[in-house]
C-alpha angles and dihedrals in degrees: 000000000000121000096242081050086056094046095058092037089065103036083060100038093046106010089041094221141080108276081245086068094048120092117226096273106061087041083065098051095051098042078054089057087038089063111032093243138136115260100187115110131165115262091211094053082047103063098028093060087047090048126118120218088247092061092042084050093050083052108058094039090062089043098054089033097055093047122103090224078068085041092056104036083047090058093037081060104036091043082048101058098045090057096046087049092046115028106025101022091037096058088069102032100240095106097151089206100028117191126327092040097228090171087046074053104046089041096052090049100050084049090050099047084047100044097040088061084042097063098032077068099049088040091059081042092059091040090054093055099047080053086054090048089047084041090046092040092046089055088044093049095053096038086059090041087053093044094053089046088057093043093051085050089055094047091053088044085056089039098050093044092048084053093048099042085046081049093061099038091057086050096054092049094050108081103228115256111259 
């Protein structure tokens, strides 16, 4: 039996429909059946392998950029250069960004409207890969549904065979009625 025979042999006897109905998912569940290999992968390995820099690079911006150590070095330095424009620089009247501060403004604007765009996209990316491990449990889950249903099938083959095979011992013990 080829292996393209196999494949449709067992979407119609446990999907209940021709492989050209099934999605991918389930054709690579079956292929996995098909040939006796393992079909769980990590969802992180995964999407890291399929990654793009620009989306590494999203990552580790939001995740330095959502920490509290960020939080505490940004107001170390915020906190910082108000009081060097205010209090040192100011004495002598040579504060480069006097109060109120309009380039601390301008810089923190232009950071916010570059950072927030930067974690939107490694928020999508993290939403793409809890979509793969849906996709990736969802495979495993029915691999391991379709394999229980062959196993069950097995059982009730053995069954049905012990209880043939009990059937004609107890009529070749009976004498036949005369």
């Amino acid at each position: 039996m080829s292996p393209d025979t196999a494949l449709a042999d067992l979407a119609l006897k446990l999907l209940g429909k021709d492989i050209a109905d099934a999605d991918d998912e389930e054709r690579r569940v079956l292929q996995s059946i098909v040939e006796r290999s393992l079909i769980s992968r990590d969802a992180m390995d995964v999407a890291d392998e399929q990654a793009t820099f620009g989306e590494r690079l999203s990552d580790r911006v939001a995740r330095v950029g959502g920490s509290w150590g960020f939080i505490i070095v940004f107001s170390l330095v915020l906190f910082g250069w108000m009081i060097l424009n205010s209090e040192i620089l100011g004495r002598w009247h040579d504060a480069f960004d006097p109060f109120p501060y309009i380039f601390l403004n301008l810089m923190l604007s232009t950071i916010a409207a570059i950072q927030a765009p930067v974690i939107m996209m490694s928020q999508n990316r993290q939403a793409a890969k809890d979509r793969l491990a849906a996709s990736l449990d969802y495979q495993i889950n029915l691999r391991a549904e379709l394999e229980i249903m062959r196993l069950h099938e097995k059982v009730d083959e053995m069954r049905f065979h012990e209880l043939a095979g009990k059937i004609d011992e107890l009529c070749a013990r009976t004498p036949p009625k005369e």
